[in-house]
C-alpha positions in Angstrom: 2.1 -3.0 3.4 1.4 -6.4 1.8 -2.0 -7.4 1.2 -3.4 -9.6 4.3 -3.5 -13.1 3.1 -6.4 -16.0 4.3 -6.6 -19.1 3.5 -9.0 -20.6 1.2 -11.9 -20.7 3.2 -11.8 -17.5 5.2 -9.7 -17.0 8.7 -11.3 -16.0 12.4 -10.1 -13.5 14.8 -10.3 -14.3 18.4 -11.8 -11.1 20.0 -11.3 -11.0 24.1 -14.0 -8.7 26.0 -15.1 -8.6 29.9 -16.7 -11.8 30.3 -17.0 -13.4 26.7 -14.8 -14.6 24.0 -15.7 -14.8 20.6 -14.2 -15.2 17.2 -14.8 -13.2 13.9 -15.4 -14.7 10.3 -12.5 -13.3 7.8 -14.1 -13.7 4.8 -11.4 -14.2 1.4 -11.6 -12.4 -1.2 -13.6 -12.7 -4.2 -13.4 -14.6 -6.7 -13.0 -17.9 -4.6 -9.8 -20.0 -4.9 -10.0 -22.6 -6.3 -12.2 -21.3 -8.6 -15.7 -22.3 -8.9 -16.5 -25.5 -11.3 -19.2 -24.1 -13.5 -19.2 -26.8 -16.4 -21.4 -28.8 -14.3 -24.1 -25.7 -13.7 -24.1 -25.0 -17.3 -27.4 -26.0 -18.2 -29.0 -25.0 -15.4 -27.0 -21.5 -15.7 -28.5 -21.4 -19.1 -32.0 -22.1 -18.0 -31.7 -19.0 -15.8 -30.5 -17.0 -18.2 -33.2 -17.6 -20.8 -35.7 -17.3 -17.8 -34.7 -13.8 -17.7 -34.9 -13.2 -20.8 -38.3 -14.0 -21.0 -38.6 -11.2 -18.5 -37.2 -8.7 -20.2 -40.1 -9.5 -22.7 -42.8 -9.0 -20.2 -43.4 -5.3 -21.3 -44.4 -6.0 -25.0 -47.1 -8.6 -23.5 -48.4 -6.0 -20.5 -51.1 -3.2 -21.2 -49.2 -1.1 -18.8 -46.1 -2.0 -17.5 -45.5 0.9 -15.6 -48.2 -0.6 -13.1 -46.6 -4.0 -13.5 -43.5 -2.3 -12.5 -44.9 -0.4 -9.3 -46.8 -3.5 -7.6 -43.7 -5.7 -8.4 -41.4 -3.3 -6.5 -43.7 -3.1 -3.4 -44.2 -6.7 -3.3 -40.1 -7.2 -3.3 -39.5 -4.3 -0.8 -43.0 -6.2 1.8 -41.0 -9.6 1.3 -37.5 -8.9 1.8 -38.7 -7.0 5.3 -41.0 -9.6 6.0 -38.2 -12.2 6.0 -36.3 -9.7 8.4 -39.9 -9.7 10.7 -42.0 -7.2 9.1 -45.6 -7.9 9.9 -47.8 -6.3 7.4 -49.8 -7.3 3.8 -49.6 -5.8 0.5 -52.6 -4.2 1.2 -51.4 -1.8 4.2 -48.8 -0.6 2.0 -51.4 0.5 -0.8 -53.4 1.7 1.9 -51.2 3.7 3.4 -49.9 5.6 0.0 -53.7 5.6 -0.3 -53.9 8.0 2.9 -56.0 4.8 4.4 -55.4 3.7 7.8 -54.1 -0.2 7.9 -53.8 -2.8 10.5 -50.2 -2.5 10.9 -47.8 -0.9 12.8 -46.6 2.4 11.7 -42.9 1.1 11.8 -43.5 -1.9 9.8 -45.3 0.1 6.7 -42.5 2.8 7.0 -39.8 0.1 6.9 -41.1 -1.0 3.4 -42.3 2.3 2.1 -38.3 3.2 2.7 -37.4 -0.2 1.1 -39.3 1.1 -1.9 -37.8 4.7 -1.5 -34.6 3.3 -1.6 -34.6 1.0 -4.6 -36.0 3.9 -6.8 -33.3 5.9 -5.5 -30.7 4.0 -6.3 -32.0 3.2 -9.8 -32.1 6.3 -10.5 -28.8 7.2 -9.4 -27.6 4.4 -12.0 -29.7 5.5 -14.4 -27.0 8.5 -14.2 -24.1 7.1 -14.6 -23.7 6.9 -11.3 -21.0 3.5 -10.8 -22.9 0.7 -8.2 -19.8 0.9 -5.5 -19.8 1.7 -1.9 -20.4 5.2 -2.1 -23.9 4.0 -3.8 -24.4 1.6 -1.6 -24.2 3.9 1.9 -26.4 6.0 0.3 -29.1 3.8 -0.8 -28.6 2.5 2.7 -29.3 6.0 4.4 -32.4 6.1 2.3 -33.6 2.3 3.5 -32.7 3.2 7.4 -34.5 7.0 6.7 -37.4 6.0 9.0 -38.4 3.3 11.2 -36.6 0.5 13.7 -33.4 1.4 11.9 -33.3 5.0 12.1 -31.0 5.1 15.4 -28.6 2.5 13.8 -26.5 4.6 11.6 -27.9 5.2 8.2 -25.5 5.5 5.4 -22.5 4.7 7.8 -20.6 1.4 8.0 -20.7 0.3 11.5 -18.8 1.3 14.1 -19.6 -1.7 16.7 -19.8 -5.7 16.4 -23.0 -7.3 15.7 -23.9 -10.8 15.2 -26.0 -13.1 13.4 -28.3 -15.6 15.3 -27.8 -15.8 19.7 -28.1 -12.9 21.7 -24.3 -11.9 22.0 -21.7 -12.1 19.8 -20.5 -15.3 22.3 -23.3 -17.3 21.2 -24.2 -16.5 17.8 -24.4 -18.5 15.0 -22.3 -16.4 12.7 -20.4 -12.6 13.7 -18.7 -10.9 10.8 -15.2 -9.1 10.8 -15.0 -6.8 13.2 -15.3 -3.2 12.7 -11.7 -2.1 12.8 -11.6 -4.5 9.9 -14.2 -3.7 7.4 -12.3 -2.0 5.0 -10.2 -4.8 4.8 -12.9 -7.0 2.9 -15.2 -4.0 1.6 -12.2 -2.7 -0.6 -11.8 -5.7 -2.7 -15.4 -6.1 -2.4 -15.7 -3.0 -4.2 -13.3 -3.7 -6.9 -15.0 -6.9 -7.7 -18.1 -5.4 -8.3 -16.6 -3.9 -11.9 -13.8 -6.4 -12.1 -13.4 -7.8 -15.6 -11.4 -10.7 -14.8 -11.9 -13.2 -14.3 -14.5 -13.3 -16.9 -17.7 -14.6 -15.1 -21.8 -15.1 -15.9 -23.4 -11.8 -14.7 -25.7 -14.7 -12.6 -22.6 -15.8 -11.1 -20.8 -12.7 -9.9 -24.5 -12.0 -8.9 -24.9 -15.0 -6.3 -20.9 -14.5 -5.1 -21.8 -10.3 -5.0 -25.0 -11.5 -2.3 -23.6 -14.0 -0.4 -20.0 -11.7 0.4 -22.3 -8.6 1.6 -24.0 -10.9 3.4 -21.1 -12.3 4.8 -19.2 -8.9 5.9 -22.3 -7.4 7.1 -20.7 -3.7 7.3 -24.1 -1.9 8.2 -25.6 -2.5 11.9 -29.2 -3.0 10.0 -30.4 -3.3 6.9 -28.0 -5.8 5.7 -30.2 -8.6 4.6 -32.3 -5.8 2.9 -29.9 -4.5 1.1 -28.0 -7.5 0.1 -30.9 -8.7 -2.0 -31.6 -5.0 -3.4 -27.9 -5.7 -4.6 -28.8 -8.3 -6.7 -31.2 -6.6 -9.0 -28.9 -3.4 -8.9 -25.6 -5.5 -10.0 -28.4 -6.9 -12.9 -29.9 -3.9 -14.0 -26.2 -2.1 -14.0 -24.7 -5.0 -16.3 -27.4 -4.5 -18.5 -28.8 -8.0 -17.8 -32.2 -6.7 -16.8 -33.6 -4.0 -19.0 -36.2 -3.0 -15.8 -35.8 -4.5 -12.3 -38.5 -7.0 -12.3 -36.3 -9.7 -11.2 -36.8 -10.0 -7.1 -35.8 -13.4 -5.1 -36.6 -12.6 -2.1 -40.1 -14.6 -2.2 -37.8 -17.7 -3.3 -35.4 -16.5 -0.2 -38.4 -16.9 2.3 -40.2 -19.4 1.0 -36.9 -21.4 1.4 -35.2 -19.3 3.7 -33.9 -22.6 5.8 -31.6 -24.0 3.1 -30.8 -20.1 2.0 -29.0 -19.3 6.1 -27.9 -23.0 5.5 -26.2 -22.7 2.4 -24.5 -19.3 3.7 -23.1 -21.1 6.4 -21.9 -23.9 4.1 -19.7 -21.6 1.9 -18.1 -20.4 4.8 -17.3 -22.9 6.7 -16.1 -25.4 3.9 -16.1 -23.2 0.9 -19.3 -24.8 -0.6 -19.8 -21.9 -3.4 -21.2 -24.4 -6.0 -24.4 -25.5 -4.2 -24.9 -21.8 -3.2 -24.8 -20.7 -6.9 -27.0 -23.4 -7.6 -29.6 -22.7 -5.3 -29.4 -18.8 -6.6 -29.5 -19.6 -10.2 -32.7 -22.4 -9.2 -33.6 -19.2 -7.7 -33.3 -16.7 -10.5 -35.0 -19.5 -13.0 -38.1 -20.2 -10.7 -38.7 -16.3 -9.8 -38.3 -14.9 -13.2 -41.1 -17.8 -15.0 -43.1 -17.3 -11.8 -42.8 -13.2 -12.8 -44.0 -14.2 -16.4 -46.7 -16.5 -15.7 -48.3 -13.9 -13.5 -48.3 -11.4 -16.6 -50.0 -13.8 -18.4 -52.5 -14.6 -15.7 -53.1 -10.9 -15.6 -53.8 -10.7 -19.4 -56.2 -13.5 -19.0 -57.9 -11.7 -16.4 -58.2 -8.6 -17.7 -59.5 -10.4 -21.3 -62.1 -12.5 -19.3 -63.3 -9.6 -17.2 -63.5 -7.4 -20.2 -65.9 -9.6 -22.4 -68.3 -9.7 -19.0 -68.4 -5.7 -18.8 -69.4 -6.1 -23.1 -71.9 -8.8 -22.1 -73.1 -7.2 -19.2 -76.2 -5.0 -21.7 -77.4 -1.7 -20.6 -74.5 1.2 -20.3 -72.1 -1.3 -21.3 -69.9 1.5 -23.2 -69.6 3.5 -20.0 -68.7 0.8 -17.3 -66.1 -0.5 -20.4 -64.5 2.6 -20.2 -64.5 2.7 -16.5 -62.9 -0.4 -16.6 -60.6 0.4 -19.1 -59.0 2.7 -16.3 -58.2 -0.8 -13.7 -55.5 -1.9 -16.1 -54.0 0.8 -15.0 -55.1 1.6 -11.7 -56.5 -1.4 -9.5 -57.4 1.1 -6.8 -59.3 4.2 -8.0 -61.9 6.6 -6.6 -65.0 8.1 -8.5 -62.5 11.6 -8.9 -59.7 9.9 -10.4 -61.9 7.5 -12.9 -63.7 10.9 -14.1 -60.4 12.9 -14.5 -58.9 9.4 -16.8 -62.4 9.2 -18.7 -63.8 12.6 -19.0 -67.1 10.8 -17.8 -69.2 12.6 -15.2 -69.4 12.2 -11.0 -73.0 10.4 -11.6 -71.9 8.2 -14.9 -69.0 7.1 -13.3 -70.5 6.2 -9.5 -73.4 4.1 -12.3 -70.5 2.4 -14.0 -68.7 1.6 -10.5 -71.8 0.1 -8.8 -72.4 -2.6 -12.1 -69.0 -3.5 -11.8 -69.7 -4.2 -8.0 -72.4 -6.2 -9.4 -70.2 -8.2 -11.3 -68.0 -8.9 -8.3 -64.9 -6.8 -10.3 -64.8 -4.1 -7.8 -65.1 -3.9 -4.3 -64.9 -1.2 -1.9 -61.7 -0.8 -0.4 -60.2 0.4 2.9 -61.0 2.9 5.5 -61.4 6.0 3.9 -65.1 7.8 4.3 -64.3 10.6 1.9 -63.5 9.7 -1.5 -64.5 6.2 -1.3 -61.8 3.8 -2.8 -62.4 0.7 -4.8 -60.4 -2.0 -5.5 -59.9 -4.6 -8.6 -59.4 -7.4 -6.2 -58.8 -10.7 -8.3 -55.9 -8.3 -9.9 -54.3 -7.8 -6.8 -54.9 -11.0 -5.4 -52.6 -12.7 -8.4 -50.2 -9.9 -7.4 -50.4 -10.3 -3.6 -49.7 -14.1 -3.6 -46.8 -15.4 -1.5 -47.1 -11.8 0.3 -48.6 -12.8 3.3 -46.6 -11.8 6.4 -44.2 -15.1 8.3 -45.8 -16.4 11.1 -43.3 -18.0 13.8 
């Protein structure tokens, strides 16, 4: 059988069901034909590029990376479910790994502690040797869909049904997919794309044509907006771009989340793929300097912070080393500090309360037994543009 053949900018099927009529985006296969002008995008492809280089630097600058790493992955997994109606803060999710009750709804923490689950899943799976294809990708899908709204949806399983984009039936939405009888039809050469070697393309490239055609065949019931942005990082991190995925757009995606469905749209209908790779690569520049610039504001901190413990007089050398522990952990109870200093119960509770004092800690969350406290201005600089979207 002859591969199926669409024109340049996709083909629609016409689907008949009782009462409703409704027609099916066929998305062509990547790369696009013609093929994308990138001579005009080459400075700002190089400004990108660079940009991420700087954040490959970011762990010979950071006292603990490790952390750095951590927070940044929880604030990606919060943003990209907030931008799919997630209602909940930074702070529930800490709280809840904290054993802390939060504010929010049980499915809405479990939705991003699964986000979380199942990027560090398939990281690791990479990490391997592991190939990023579509056996990967159902996978780290069964792990995002584990618990939660999605959980009755099929996790791990390409769907089986229509859905739609936008309206409240296919016959009114804004965008429906191919249908299911269809997927493989698209996810195939999908597939092969991912590790394709011609033609040769910018890793930031294949990266914003990689998003947008998940995006546009949809194959999972939920998840897919989710998912499609974990690709990017994966698709980075596999290519050896990114030597630790710290690159996350999905605060750029919300906080311009209008022109981001609008662009979508655009390559679809008219086969607009050089706006949409500008707007990813303005994307990738602006997230990783904003990523670097909050290392350096954390340094600053931490500096600043430190020379008031030194300055602070009596039992100065004990609250230091208290504090020496936040760089690490910005949420820690008297055990923990004790066990990571080798200071005692009383000495440590001493050093906690001046720090109070100096408005570094403050108590944090529910929890009666084993009081937490919290280096707030350190996860403030971390928690900004985390706040949940308000209709």
């Amino acid at each position: 059988m002859s591969a199926p053949h669409f024109p340049q900018f996709g083909d629609y099927q016409v689907v008949h069901t009782p009462g409703e009529r409704y027609r099916c985006y066929l998305p062509p296969p990547l790369p696009p034909s013609p093929a994308v002008k990138l001579e005009p995008m080459m400075t700002l492809l190089e400004r990108a590029g660079y940009a991420v280089g700087g954040l490959n630097g970011i762990s010979s600058i950071l006292p603990n990376p490790e952390l750095f790493l951590y927070m940044f992955v929880r604030k990606e997994a919060l943003v990209s479910s907030q931008i799919e109606g997630t209602q909940c803060s930074l702070s529930d999710i800490l709280r809840d790994e904290a054993g802390d009750e939060t504010e929010a709804s049980f499915d809405d923490v479990r939705e991003v502690s699964c986000y979380v689950d199942a990027m560090e899943y398939g990281l690791a799976r990479m990490n391997e040797g592991f190939p990023l294809s579509l056996r990967l990708i159902r996978e780290i899908h069964a792990r995002l869909l584990a618990q939660g709204r999605g959980a009755g949806k099929q996790p791990g399983e390409f769907r089986t049904s229509q859905n739609w984009i936008g309206g409240s039936r296919p016959g009114n939405a804004m965008y429906v997919p191919p249908p299911p009888e269809r997927l493989m039809e698209f996810l195939g050469p999908f597939e092969l794309f991912l590790h394709a070697e011609e033609p040769p393309l910018p890793v930031l490239v294949r990266a914003a044509m990689v998003h947008m055609q998940f995006e546009t065949i949809h194959p999972f019931l939920d998840g897919n907006g989710r998912l499609g942005r974990l690709l990017i990082t994966l698709l980075l991190c596999h290519a050896g771009v990114l030597r630790e995925p710290l690159l996350y757009l999905s605060l750029y995606l919300k906080q311009n989340r209008s022109e981001y469905y609008r662009l979508l749209q655009e390559v679809r209908e008219r086969g607009n793929w050089e706006d949409w790779i500008r707007f990813f690569l303005r994307g990738v520049q602006e997230t990783a300097e904003q990523s670097v610039e909050t290392a350096r504001r954390i340094l600053a901190l931490l500096a600043t912070d430190r020379r008031r413990v030194e300055d602070s007089g009596q039992a100065a050398s004990s609250t230091l080393r208290v504090f020496q522990v936040l760089d690490r952990s910005p949420v820690v109870t008297i055990p923990r500090v004790a066990e990571k200093t080798g200071l005692s119960y009383p000495t440590v509770q001493a050093a906690i309360d001046r720090l109070e004092k100096l408005e570094i800690l403050s108590r944090y969350g529910t929890g009666k037994r084993n009081k937490r406290y919290a280096y707030k201005a350190y996860l403030d600089i971390l928690s900004e543009g985390t706040e949940p979207l308000r209709d």
